[in-house]
C-alpha positions, 0 to 999 in steps of 0.5 A, spaced: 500 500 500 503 507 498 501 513 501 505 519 500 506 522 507 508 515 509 512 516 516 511 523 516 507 526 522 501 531 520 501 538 521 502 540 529 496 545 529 489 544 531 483 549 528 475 548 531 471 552 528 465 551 530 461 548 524 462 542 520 468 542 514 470 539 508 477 538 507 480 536 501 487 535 498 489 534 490 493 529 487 495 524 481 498 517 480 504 516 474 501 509 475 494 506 474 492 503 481 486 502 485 485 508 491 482 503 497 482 509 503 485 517 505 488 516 511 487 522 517 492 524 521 488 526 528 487 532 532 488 534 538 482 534 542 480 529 536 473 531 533 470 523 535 469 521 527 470 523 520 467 520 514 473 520 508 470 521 500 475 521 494 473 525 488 475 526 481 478 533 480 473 536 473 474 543 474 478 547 481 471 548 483 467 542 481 468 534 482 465 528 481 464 523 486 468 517 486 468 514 493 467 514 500 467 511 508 461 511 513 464 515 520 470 512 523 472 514 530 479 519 528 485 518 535 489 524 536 496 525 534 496 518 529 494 517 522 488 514 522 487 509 516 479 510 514 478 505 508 473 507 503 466 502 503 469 499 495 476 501 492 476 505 486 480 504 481 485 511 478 488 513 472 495 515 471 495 523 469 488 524 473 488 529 477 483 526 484 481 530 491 482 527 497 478 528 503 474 528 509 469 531 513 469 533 521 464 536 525 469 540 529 477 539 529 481 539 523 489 540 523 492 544 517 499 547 516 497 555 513 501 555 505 504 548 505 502 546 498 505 553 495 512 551 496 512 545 491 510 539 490 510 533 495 512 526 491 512 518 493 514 514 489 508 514 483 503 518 487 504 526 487 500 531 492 500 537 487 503 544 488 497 549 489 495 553 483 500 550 478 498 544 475 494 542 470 496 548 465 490 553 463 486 550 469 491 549 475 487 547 481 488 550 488 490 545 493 488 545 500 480 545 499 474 546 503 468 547 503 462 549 509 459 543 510 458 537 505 459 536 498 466 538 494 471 541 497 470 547 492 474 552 497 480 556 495 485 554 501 491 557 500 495 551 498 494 549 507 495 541 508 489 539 513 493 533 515 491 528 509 494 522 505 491 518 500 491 509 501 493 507 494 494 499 490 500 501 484 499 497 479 493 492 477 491 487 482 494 480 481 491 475 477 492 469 478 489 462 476 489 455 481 486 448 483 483 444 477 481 449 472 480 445 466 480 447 459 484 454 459 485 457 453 490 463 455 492 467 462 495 474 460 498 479 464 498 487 464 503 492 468 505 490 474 501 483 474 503 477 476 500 471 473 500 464 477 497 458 474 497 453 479 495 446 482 490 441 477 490 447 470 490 442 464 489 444 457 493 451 458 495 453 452 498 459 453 501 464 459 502 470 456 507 476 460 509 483 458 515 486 461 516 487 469 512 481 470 512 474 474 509 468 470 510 461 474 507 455 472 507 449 477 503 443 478 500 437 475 500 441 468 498 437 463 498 439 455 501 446 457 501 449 449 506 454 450 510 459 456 512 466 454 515 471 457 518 478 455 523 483 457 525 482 465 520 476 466 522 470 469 518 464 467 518 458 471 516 451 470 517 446 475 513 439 478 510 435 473 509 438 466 507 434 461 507 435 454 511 442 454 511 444 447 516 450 447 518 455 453 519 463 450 523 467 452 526 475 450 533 477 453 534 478 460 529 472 462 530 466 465 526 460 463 529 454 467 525 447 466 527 444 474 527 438 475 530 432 470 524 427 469 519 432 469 517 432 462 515 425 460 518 420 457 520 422 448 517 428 449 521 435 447 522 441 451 524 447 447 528 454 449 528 459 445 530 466 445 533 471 440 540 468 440 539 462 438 534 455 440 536 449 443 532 443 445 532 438 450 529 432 450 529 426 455 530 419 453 
């Protein structure tokens, strides 16, 4: 899970002002992923519970509602990680507002966000009125009651952060799933085929990822595999037409007996092709 204040306390001054606020923090992701909560960090004394939403940015004064949590109790001087009722997932390049909404105190550190910008990794919690170009939001939102933190802050940092899953969720394949025509792999995803798969006829990964095979793999069509992926196949495989792979992959075949009796393994990569075959 990344967030972008991860190990960072929140601001050290508590405000009240007597009324219910909405506050708000922008920022975006350089990665796909899937945005499951906004942590909190607690004021002194705590308002009780807050209730966290996310919101897509559509203009600085509009949004679209995303995401939100029921009320979860706040403890001061902590980060209070409050998940969302369903994740949701976000796009790299689209800007979101994260927020909460107290009944009583907040903290806040005045100008925070006018300075620059505050990275982590793939997330990015912006400057105040810079970006996006022709139509820069204003960070450090509020808003007097409920709804969109549409409010111009002044680039304050109310002691918020975002719960982020970089990268799709892994997809993986297990426990006799018969007849499988193919299992593919997207950025940053793994692929695991396991236990009982008969009639695979392919795995598929795309740079940056993870294919492993193991199992009872019986008619296994073809295992590929692109740049900086490893290929395992290991444990009973029967009938294994070809391992590919591109530069940088290793495709080990463990095990000496794995492959039956007369049958043929195949290697392949851009410097040439070599066959194994057991007697």
């Amino acid at each position: 899970m990344a967030s972008i204040f991860a190990g960072s306390p929140g601001p050290a001054t508590t405000y009240d002002d007597g009324t219910t606020l909405e506050l708000g923090m922008v920022w975006r992701t350089a990665a796909d992923g899937v945005w499951t909560g906004v942590r909190v960090w607690g004021p002194s004394p705590s308002p009780g519970s807050v209730v966290v939403s996310g919101w897509r940015m559509v203009s600085d004064v509009t949004g679209a509602l995303l995401a939100e949590s029921g009320a979860a109790p706040v403890t001061s001087g902590v980060w209070t990680d409050v998940p969302f009722t369903e994740p949701v997932p976000v796009t790299a390049g689209v800007y979101y507002c994260a927020q909460y909404r107290t009944g009583s105190s907040y903290t806040a550190t005045p100008g925070f966000f006018t300075s620059g910008e505050v990275a982590a990794g793939d997330l990015t919690a912006i400057q105040h009125n810079v970006e996006p170009p022709g139509d820069p939001f204003n960070n450090g939102r509020f808003l007097a009651g409920a709804g969109f933190a549409a409010g111009n802050g002044g680039g304050a940092w109310y002691g918020i952060d975002v719960l982020v899953t970089v990268g799709a969720p892994p997809v993986e394949a297990a426990a006799d799933l018969p007849a499988v025509s193919a299992l593919s792999a997207a950025a940053g995803v793994g692929v695991a085929g396991q236990s009982g798969m008969s009639a695979v006829s392919a795995f598929a990964a795309t740079p940056t990822r993870v294919v492993a095979v193991s199992a009872r793999m019986t008619a296994v069509g073809v295992l590929d595999a692109g740049p900086a992926v490893t290929a395992a196949a290991t444990s009973s495989l029967d009938g294994i037409s070809g391992l590919s792979a591109d530069p940088l992959v290793a495709v080990p075949v463990w095990a000496r007996g794995t492959l039956r009796h007369g049958t043929t393994s195949t290697v392949r990569t851009p410097a040439g092709r070599s066959e194994v075959r057991l007697p």
